[in-house]
C-alpha positions as CSV (number, residue, x, y, z in Angstrom):
1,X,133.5,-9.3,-17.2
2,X,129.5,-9.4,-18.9
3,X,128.2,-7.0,-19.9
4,X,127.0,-4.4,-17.1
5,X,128.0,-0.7,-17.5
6,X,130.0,1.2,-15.0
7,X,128.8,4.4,-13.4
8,X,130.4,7.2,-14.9
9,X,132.5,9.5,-12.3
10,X,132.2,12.9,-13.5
11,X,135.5,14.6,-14.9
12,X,136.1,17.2,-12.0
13,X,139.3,19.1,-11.4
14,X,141.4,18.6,-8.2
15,X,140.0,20.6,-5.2
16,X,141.6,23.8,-3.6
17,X,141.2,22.1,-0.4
18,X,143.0,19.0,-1.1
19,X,145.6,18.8,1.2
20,X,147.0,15.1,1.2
21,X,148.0,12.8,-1.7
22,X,148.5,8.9,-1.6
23,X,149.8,6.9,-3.8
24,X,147.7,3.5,-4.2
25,X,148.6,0.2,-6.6
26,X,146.6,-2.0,-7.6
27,X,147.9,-5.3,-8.4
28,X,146.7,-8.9,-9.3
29,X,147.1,-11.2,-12.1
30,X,146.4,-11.3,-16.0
31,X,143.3,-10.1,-17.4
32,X,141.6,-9.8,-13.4
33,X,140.2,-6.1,-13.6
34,X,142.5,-3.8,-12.8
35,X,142.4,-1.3,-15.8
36,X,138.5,-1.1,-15.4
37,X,138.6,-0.9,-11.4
38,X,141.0,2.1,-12.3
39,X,139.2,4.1,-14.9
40,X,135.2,3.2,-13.2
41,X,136.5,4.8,-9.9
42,X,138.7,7.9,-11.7
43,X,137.3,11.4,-12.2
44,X,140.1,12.6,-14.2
45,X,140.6,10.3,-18.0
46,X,142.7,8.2,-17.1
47,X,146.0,7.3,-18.8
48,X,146.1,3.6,-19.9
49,X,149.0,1.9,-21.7
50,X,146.9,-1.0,-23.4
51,X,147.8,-2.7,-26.3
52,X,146.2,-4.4,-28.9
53,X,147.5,-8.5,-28.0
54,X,148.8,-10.1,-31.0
55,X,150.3,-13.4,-31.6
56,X,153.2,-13.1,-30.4
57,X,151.4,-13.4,-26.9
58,X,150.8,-16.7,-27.7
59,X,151.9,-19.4,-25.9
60,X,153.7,-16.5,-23.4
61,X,150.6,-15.0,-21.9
62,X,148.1,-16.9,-20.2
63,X,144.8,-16.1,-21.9
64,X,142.8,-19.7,-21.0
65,X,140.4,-18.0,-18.7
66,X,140.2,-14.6,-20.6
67,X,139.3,-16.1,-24.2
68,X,137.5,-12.2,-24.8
69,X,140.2,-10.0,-23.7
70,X,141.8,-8.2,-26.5
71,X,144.2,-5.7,-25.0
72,X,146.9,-6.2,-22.2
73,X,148.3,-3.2,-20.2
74,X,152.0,-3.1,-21.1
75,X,153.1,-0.1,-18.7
76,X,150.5,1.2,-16.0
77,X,147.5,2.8,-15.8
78,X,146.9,6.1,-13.7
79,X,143.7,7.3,-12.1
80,X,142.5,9.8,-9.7
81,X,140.2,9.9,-6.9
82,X,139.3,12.4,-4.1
83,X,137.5,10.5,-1.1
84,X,136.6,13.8,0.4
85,X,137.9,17.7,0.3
86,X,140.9,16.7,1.5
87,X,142.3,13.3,0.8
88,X,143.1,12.3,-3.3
89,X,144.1,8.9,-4.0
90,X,146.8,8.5,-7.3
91,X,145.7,5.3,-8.6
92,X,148.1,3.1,-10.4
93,X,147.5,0.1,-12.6
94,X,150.3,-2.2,-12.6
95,X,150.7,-4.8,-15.3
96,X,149.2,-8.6,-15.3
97,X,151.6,-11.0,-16.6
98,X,154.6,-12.0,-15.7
99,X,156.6,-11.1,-18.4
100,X,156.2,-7.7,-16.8
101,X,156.6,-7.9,-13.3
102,X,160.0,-6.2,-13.5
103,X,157.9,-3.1,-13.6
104,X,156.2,-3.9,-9.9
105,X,159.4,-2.7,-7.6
106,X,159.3,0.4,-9.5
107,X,156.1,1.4,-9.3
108,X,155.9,0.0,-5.5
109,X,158.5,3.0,-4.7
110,X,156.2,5.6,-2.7
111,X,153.3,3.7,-2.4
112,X,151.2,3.9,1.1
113,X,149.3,0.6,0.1
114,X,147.8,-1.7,-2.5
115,X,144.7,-2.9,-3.4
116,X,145.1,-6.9,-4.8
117,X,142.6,-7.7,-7.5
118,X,141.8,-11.4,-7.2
119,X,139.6,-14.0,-9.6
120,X,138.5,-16.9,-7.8
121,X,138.9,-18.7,-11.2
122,X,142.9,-18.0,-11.2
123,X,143.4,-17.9,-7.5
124,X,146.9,-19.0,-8.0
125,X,147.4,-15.9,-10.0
126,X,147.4,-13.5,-7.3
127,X,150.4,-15.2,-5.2
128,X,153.5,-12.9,-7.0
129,X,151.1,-10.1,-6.0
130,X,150.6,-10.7,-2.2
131,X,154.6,-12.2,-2.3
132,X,156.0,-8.7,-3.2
133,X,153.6,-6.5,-1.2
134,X,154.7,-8.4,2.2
135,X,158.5,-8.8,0.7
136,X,158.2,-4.7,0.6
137,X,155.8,-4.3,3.8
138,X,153.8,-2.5,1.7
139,X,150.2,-3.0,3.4
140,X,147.0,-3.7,1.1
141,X,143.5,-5.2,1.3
142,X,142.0,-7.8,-1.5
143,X,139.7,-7.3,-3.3
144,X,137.6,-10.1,-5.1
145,X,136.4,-9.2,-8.2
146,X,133.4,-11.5,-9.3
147,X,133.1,-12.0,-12.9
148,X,129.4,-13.0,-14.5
149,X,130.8,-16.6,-15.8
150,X,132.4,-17.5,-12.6
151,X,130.2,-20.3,-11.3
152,X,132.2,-20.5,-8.2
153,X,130.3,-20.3,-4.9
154,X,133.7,-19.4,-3.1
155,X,132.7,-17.8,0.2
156,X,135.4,-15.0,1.4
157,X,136.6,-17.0,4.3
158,X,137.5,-20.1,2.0
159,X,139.4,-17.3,-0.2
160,X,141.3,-16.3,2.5
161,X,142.6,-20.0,3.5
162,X,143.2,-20.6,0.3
163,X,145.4,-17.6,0.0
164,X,146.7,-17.6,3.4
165,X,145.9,-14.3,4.5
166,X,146.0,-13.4,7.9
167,X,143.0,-12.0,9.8
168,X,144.6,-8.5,10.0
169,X,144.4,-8.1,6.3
170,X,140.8,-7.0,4.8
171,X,139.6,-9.1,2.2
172,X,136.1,-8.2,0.6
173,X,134.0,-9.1,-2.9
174,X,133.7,-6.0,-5.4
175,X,132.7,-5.6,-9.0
176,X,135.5,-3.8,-10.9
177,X,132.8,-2.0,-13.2
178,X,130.5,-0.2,-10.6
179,X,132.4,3.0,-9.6
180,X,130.9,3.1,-6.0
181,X,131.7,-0.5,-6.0
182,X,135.7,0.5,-6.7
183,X,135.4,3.2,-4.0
184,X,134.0,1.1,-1.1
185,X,137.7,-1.1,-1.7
186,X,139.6,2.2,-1.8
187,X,138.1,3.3,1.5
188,X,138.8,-0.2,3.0
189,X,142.2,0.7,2.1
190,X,142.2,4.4,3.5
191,X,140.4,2.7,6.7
192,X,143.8,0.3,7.1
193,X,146.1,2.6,6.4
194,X,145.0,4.6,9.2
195,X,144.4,1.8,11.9
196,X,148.0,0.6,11.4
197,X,149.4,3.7,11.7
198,X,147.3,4.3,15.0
199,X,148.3,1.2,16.2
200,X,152.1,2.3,15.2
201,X,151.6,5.0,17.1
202,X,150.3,3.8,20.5
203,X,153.0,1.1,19.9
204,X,155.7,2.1,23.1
């Protein structure tokens, strides 16, 4: 990403009112924002598992597109966000490359939904993503994250043929360093959430 600055949350404790607590993943490929969509959106620090990446990335890793990205998530991140008095959203961070996708299953255990992270530069990158969310009906939204250099003109309907998402799934740009940028994706997800399980409902 250039050079912008996020808006900083504020570092407020958990409310007496909150009442409900979901557990959100955010996935996508190497190097595609999801450590900084994490810690702009969370008002607690967040806990990130970077690494500085040496050599012996090389040639493993692929860094082509992310030439100025210097540390790699090797666990998860967490974050936390409260949409309002009662609803809190546990935020986790899942890994990039694929050397660590065995982590994904695990971390997919309790989650309500998923937010995919997607670079139109490394579309391709985001398949294993949207491939184990629908192999664990785990729902989601997409989330494109537009990056200063990208020259693309990409417009969000192309992205969706080109990842072959159907209609019912949300797909909308964001910019991973703007906090209220990060928020507007959560709530597309909170919004999904609760129209599939109102349609579940009225379902005889």
């Amino acid at each position: 990403m250039g050079s912008a600055t996020s808006e900083l949350p504020s570092r407020t404790p958990l409310s007496d009112t909150a009442e409900t607590g979901l557990k959100i993943v955010v996935v996508g490929g190497f190097g595609v924002g999801k450590t900084t969509l994490v810690r702009s959106v969370s008002e607690i620090r967040p806990l990130n598992t970077e690494e500085v990446m040496t050599q012996a990335g090389v040639g493993v890793d692929e860094t082509s597109d992310v030439a100025a990205k210097t540390t790699t998530t090797v666990a998860f991140d967490f974050g936390r966000i409260s949409l309002n008095e009662r609803v809190v959203l546990y935020l986790f961070g899942a890994p990039g490359q694929e050397r660590f996708w065995f982590l994904w299953d695990r971390l997919f255990a309790g989650t309500l939904g998923a937010v995919v992270l997607v670079d139109t530069r490394r579309m391709d990158d985001s398949w294993y993503a949207i491939d184990r969310l629908e192999h664990h009906r785990t729902p989601f939204v997409v989330a494109v994250n537009r990056f200063d250099d990208d020259t693309s003109t990409h417009t969000l309907e192309e992205i969706r043929q080109a990842l072959a998402l159907p209609g019912h799934v949300p797909l909308i740009d964001c910019d991973a360093r703007v906090r209220s940028s990060g928020k507007d994706v959560l709530i597309t997800l909170v919004d999904h959430l609760y129209e599939l399980a109102m349609a579940q409902e009225m379902t005889p």
